[in-house]
C-alpha positions as CSV (number, residue, x, y, z in Angstrom):
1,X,-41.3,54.1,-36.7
2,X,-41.3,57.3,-34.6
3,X,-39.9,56.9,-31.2
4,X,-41.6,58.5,-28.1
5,X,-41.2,59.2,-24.8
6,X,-42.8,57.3,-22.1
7,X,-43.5,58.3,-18.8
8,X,-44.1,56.3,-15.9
9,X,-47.4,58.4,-14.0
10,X,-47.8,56.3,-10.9
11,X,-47.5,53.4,-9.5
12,X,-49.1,51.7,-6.1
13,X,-48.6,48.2,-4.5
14,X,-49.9,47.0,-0.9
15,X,-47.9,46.0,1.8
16,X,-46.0,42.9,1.4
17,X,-46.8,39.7,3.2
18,X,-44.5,36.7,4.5
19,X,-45.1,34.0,2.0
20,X,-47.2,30.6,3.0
21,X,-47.8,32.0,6.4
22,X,-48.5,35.7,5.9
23,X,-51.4,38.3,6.3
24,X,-52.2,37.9,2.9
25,X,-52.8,34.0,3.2
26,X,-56.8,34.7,3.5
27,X,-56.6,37.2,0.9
28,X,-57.0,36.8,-3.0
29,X,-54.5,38.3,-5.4
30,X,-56.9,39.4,-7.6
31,X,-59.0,41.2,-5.5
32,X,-55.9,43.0,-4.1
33,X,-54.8,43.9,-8.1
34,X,-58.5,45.1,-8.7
35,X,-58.0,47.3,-5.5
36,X,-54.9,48.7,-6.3
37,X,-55.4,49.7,-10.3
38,X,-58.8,51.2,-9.0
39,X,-56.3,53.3,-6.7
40,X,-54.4,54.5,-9.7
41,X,-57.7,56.1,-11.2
42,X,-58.8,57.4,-8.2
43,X,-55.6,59.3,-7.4
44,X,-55.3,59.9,-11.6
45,X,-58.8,61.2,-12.2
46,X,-57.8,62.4,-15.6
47,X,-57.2,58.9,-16.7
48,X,-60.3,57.2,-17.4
49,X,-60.6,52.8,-18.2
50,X,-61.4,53.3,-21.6
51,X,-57.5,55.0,-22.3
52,X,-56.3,51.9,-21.1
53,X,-55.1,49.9,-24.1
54,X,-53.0,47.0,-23.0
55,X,-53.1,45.7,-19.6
56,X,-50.2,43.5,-18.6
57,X,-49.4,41.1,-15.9
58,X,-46.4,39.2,-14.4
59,X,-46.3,36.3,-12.3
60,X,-43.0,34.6,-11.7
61,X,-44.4,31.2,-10.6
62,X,-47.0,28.6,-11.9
63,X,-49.6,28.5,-9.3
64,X,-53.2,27.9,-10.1
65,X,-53.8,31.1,-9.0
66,X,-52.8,32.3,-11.6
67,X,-55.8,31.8,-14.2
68,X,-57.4,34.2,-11.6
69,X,-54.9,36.8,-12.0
70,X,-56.2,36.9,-15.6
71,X,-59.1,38.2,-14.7
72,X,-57.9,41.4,-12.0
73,X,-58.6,44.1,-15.5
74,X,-62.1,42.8,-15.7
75,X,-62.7,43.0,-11.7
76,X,-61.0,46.2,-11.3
77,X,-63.9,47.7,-13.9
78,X,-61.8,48.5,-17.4
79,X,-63.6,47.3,-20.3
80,X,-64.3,44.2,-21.5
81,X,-62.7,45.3,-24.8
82,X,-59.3,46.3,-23.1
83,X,-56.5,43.8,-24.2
84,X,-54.6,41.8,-21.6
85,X,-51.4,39.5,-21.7
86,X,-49.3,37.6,-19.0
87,X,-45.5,37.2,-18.8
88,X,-43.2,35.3,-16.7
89,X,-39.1,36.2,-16.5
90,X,-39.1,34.6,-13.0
91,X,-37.9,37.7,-10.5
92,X,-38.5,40.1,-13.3
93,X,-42.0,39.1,-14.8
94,X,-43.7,42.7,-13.7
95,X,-40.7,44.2,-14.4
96,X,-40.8,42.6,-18.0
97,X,-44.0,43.5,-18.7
98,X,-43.6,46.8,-17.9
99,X,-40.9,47.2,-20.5
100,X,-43.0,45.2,-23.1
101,X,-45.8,48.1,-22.1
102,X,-42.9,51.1,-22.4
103,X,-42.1,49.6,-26.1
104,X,-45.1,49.8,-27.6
105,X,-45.8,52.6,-26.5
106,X,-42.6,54.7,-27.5
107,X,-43.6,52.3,-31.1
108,X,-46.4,54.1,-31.6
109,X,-49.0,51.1,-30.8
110,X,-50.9,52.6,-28.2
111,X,-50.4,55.7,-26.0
112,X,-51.2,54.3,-22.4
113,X,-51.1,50.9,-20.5
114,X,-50.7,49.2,-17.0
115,X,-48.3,46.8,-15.8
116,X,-49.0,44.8,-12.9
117,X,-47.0,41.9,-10.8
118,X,-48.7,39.5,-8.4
119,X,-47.1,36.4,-6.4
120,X,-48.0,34.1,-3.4
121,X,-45.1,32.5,-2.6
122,X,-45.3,29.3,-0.5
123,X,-42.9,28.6,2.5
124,X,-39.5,27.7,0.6
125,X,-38.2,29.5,-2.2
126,X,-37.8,27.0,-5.2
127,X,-34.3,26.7,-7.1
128,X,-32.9,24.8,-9.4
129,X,-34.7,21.6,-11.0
130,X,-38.2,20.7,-10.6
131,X,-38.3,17.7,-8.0
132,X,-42.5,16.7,-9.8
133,X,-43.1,13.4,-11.1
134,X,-41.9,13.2,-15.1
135,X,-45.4,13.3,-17.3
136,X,-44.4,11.1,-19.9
137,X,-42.2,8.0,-20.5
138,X,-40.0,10.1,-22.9
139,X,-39.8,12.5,-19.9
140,X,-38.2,9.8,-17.7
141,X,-35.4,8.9,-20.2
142,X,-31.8,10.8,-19.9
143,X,-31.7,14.1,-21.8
144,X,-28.9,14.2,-24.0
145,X,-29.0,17.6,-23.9
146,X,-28.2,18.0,-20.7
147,X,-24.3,17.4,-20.9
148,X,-22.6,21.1,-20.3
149,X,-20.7,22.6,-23.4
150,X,-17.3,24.0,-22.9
151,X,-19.0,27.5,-24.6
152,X,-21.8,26.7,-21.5
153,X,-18.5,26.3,-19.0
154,X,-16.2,28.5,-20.3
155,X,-15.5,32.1,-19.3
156,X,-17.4,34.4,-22.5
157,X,-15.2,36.2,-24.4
158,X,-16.3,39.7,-23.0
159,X,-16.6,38.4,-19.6
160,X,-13.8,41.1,-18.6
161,X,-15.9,44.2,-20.2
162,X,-18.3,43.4,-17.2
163,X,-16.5,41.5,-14.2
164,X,-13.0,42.5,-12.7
165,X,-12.3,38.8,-11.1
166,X,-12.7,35.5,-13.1
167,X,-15.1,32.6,-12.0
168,X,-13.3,30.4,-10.0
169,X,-13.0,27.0,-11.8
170,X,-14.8,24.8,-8.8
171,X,-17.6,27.4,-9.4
172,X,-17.5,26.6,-13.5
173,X,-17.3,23.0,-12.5
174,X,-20.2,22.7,-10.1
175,X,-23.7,21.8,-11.4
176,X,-25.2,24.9,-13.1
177,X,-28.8,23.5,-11.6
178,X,-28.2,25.1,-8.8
179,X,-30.5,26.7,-6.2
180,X,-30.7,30.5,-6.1
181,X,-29.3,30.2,-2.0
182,X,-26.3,28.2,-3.7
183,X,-25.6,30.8,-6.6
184,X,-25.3,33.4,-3.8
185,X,-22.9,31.2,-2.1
186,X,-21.1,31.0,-5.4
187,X,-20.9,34.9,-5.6
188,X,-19.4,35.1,-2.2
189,X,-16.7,32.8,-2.9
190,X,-15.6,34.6,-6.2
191,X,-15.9,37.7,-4.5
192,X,-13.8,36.7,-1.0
193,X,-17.1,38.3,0.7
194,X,-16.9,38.1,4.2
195,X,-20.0,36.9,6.8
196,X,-19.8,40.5,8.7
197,X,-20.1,42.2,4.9
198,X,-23.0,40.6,4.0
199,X,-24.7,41.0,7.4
200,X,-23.7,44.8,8.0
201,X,-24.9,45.3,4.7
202,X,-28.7,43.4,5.9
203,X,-28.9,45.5,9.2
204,X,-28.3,48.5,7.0
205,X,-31.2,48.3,4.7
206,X,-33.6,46.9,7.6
207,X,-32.7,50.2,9.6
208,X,-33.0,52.5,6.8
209,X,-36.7,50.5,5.7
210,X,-37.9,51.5,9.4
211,X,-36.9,54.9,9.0
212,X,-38.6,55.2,6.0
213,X,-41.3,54.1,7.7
214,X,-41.3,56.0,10.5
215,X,-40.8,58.9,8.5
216,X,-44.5,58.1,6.1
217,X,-42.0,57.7,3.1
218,X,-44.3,54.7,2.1
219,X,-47.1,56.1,1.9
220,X,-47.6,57.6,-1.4
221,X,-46.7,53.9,-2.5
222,X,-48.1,51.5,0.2
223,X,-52.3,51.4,-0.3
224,X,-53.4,49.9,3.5
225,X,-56.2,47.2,2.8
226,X,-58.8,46.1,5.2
227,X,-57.8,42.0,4.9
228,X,-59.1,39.2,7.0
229,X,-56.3,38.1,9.5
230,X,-55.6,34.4,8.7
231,X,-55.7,32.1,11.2
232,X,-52.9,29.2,11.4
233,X,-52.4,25.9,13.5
234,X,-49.9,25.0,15.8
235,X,-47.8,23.7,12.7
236,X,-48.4,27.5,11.2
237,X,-50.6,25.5,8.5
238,X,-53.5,28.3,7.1
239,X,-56.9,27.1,8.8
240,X,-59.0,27.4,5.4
241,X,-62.3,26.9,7.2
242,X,-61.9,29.8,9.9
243,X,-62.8,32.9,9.0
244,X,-59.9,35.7,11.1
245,X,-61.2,39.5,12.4
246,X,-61.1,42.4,9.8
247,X,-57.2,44.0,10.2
248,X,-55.8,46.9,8.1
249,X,-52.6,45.8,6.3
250,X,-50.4,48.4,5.7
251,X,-46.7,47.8,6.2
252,X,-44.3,45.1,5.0
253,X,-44.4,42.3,7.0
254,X,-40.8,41.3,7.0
255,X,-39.7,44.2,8.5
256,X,-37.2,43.8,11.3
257,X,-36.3,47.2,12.8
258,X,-34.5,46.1,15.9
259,X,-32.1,43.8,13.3
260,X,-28.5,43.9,15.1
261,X,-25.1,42.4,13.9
262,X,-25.4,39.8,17.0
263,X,-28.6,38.5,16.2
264,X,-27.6,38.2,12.3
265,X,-24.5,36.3,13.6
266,X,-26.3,33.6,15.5
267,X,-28.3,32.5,12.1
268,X,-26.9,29.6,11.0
269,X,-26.3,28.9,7.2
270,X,-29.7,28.1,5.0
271,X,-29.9,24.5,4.8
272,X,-29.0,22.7,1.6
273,X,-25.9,25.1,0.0
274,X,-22.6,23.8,-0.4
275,X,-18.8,25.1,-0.8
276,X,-17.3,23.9,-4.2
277,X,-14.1,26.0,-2.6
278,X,-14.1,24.5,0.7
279,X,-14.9,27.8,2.4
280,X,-17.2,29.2,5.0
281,X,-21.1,28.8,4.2
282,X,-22.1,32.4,4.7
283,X,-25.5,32.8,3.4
284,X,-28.3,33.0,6.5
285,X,-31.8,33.8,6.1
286,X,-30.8,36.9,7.6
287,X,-28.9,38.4,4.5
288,X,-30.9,37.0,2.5
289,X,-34.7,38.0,1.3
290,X,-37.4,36.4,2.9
291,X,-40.2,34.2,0.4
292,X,-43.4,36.9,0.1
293,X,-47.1,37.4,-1.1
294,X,-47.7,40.7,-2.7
295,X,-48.7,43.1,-5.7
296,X,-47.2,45.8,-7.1
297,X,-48.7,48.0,-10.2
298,X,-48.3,50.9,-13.0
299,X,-49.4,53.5,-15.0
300,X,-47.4,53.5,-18.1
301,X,-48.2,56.8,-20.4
302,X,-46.9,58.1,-23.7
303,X,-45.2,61.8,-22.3
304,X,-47.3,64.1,-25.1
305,X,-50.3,62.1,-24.1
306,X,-49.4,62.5,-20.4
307,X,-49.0,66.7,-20.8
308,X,-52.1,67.5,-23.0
309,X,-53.9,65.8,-20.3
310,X,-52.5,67.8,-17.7
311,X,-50.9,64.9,-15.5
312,X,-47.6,65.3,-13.5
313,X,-45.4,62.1,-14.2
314,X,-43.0,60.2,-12.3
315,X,-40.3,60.1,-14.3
316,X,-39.6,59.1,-17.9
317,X,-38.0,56.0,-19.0
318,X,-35.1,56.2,-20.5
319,X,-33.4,53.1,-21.2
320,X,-33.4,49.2,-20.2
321,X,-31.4,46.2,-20.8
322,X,-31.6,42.5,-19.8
323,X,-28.2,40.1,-20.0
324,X,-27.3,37.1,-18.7
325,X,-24.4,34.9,-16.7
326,X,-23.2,31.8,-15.8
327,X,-26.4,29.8,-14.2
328,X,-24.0,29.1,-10.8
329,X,-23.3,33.2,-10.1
330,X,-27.2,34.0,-10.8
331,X,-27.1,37.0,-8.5
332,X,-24.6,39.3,-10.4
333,X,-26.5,39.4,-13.6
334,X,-27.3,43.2,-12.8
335,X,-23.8,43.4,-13.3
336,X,-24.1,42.9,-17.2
337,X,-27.7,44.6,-17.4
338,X,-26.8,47.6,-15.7
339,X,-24.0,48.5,-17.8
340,X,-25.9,47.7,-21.0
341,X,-28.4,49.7,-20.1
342,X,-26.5,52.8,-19.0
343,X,-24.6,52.5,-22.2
344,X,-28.1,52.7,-24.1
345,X,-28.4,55.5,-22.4
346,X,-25.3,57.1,-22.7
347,X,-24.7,57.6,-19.3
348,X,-21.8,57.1,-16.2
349,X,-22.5,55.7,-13.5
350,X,-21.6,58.9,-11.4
351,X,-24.4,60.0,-12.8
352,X,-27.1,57.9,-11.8
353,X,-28.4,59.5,-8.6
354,X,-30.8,57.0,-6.9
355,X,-30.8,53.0,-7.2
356,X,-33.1,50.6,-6.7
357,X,-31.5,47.0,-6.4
358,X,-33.2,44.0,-5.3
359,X,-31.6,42.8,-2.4
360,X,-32.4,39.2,-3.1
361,X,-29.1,38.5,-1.4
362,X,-27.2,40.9,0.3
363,X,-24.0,38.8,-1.5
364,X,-25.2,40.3,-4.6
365,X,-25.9,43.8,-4.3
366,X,-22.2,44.1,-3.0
367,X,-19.9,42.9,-5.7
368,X,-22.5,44.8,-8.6
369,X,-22.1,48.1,-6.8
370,X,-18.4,47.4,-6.9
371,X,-18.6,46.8,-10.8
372,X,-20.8,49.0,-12.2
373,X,-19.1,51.6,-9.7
374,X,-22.2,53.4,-7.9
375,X,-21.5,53.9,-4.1
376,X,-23.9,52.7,-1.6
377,X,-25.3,55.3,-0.3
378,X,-27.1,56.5,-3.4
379,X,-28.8,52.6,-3.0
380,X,-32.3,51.6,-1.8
381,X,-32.0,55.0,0.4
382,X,-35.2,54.0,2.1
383,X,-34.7,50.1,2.4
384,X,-34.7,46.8,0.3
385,X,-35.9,43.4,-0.4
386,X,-33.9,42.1,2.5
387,X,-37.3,44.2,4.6
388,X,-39.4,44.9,2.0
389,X,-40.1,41.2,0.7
390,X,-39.3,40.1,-2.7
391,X,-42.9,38.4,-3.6
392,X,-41.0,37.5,-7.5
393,X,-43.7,38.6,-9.9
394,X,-44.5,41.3,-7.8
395,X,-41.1,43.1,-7.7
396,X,-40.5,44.4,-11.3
397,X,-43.3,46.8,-10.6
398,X,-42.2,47.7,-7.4
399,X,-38.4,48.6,-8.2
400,X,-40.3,51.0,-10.7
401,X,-42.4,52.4,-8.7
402,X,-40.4,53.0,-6.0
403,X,-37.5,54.5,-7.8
404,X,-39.4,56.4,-9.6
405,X,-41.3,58.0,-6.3
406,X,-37.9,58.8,-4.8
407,X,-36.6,60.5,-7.6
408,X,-39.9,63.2,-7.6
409,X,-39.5,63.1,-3.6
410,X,-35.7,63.9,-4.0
411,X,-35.8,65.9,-6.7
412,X,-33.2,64.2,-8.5
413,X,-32.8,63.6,-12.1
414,X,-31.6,60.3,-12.9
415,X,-33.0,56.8,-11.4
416,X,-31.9,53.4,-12.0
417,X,-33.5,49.8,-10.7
418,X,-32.4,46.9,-11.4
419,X,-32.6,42.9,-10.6
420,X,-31.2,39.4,-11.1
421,X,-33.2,37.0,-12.6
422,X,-33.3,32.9,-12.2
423,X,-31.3,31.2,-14.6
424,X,-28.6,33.3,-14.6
425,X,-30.1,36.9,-15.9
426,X,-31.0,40.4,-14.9
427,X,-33.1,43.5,-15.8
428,X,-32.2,47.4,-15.4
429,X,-34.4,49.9,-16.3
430,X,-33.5,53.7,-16.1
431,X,-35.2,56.7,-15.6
432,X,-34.7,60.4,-15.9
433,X,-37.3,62.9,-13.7
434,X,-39.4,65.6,-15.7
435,X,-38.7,68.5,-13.0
């Protein structure tokens, strides 16, 4: 098969909402992914419904909302006739689905697709095993697969091409179910990180998300909507059967611009993680992202198809790569994915001009900088997930999108974003600008 270039031609997401008690709790994803791919025709008017040939979506949780989600292609107007698939890789679902969308195009199968994330994310983020009633009676009986390997325990052999420290043995030892709070916890005891890192690090990318902000950086990416404002009891429960005022949503909702070192330090740990090490609990809700509603979209194109029709693109895609790591140390699987994917495409990490990393917890995005070697400043320039939100199936699209943006803003020429994954993975994709 021929391999072609793909371009990423825009990409648009609405603001993102506190999960369970949000803006968007009155609001249906579906109608806000119909909104948003109408959006990308409107500002694409070159690109009509019928050139759409696969439509994808990514949710990274199994709500019953999620049938609906099916069904955002058909209420957004493209053709009954236009194929559509879902796909879940937990934080990376969009972001999967986008590369799934990238390969066949570059394949040959089709010259032009959209990828789309959606999530409602209830009060608590989930982690480790499910806590439901078992469905069977086999179900309820001990899995005797369950019992850890010493190739599941052990260090890999090639651990060293990709991490400069080992994994401390109580972190090997400790149950590989863990929560995704407790795998950060992990990372900051392999990594020595200290509370005043992590935080620092938080009331960096809140202050630079304001700016941003302030500045209207956001708003070739951020679509306002005209929502109803949700109304909640004195428990902050959703009160189904009133109906709120007409607002316009049209900025992040975890946003906290005034963040300052001495408020961070007052946050006591998150509830529920523990030190295999004996050492300090150091992950707050403060470093870490907040739980988020939200979608995220975009316009995947073959590049000749893209130029005869006259369009401007993004940026192209270059290269990606997924790998994985010990369940406990969840966060650093970017660690492993970045570097496969910048050897895919042949490239230093000097080279890599602007980064888009998922701050799911500040106590990863620390250490990976530190191994893949790109210096912070080149990262989430205009804020992360710590501000932005980190609605799961929602953020694959919006690394892309937003990476992408900043390199045609900066005029830069090479773009990278990248994310862990539950269960001990992570996705990078890499992009090069046309300019």
């Amino acid at each position: 098969m021929k391999v072609r270039n793909v371009v990423v031609v825009d990409g648009v997401r609405c603001a993102f909402a506190r999960g369970g008690r949000g803006k968007l709790e009155a609001t249906r994803m579906d109608d806000i992914g119909a909104i948003l791919v109408r959006e990308l025709f409107k500002r694409n008017p070159k690109v009509t419904p019928w050139m759409i040939e696969d439509f994808g979506i990514g949710h990274g949780g199994d709500a019953p909302e999620i049938m609906g989600l099916n069904n955002i292609s058909r209420l957004a107007g493209l053709p009954f006739e236009t194929p559509n698939f879902m796909s879940n890789r937990h934080c990376a679902s969009s972001m999967e689905t986008f590369h799934r969308i990238a390969m066949a195009i570059a394949l040959g199968e089709y010259d032009c697709g959209i990828a789309l994330g959606a999530e409602r994310m209830t009060r608590v983020m989930g982690g480790g095993r499910g806590s439901g009633p078992a469905i069977t009676r086999v179900n309820k009986l001990p899995n005797p697969a369950s019992k850890v390997t010493k190739e599941q325990r052990n260090l890999p052999p090639d651990h060293y091409e990709y991490f400069s420290v080992p994994i401390p043995d109580w972190v090997l030892d400790s149950p590989p179910w863990a929560s995704m709070v407790q795998t950060a916890q992990n990372v900051v005891e392999m990594y020595n990180l200290t509370r005043e890192e992590l935080d620092a690090f938080s009331m960096r990318s809140q202050h630079k998300l304001a700016a941003a902000y302030k500045k209207g950086t956001y708003k070739d990416e951020v679509i306002p909507l005209e929502i109803e404002d949700p109304v909640f009891d004195e428990n902050g429960n959703w009160v189904e059967g009133e109906i709120g005022k007409k607002i316009v949503f049209d900025q992040d909702e975890s946003l906290r611009g005034n963040t300052s070192m001495e408020g961070l330090a007052k946050l006591p740990p998150v509830r529920g993680i523990v030190s295999y090490g004996n050492q300090e609990l150091r992950i707050t809700a403060g470093n870490s992202c907040p739980t988020n509603s939200g979608v995220s979209t975009v316009l995947v194109m073959a590049e000749e198809k893209a130029l005869r029709l006259g369009l401007d693109p993004l940026a192209r895609v270059i290269a990606w790569g997924n790998g994985g790591v010990k369940q406990q140390i969840m966060g650093i699987g970017p660690v492993v994915a970045t570097k496969k994917a910048l050897r895919h495409a042949g490239l230093e990490p000097d080279q890599i001009d602007r980064v888009e990393f998922n701050e799911a917890f500040a106590a990863q995005v620390i250490p990976t900088l530190k191994e893949v070697g790109i210096p912070e400043e080149k990262v989430n320039v205009n804020g992360g997930a710590i501000g932005i939100g980190h609605p799961i199936g929602a953020t694959g699209c919006r690394l892309v999108m937003t990476v992408c943006h900043e390199l045609k803003r900066s005029g830069k020429r090479y773009g990278l974003c990248t994310q862990c994954i539950g269960a001990g993975q992570g996705a990078t994709t890499i992009f090069e600008s046309l300019d």
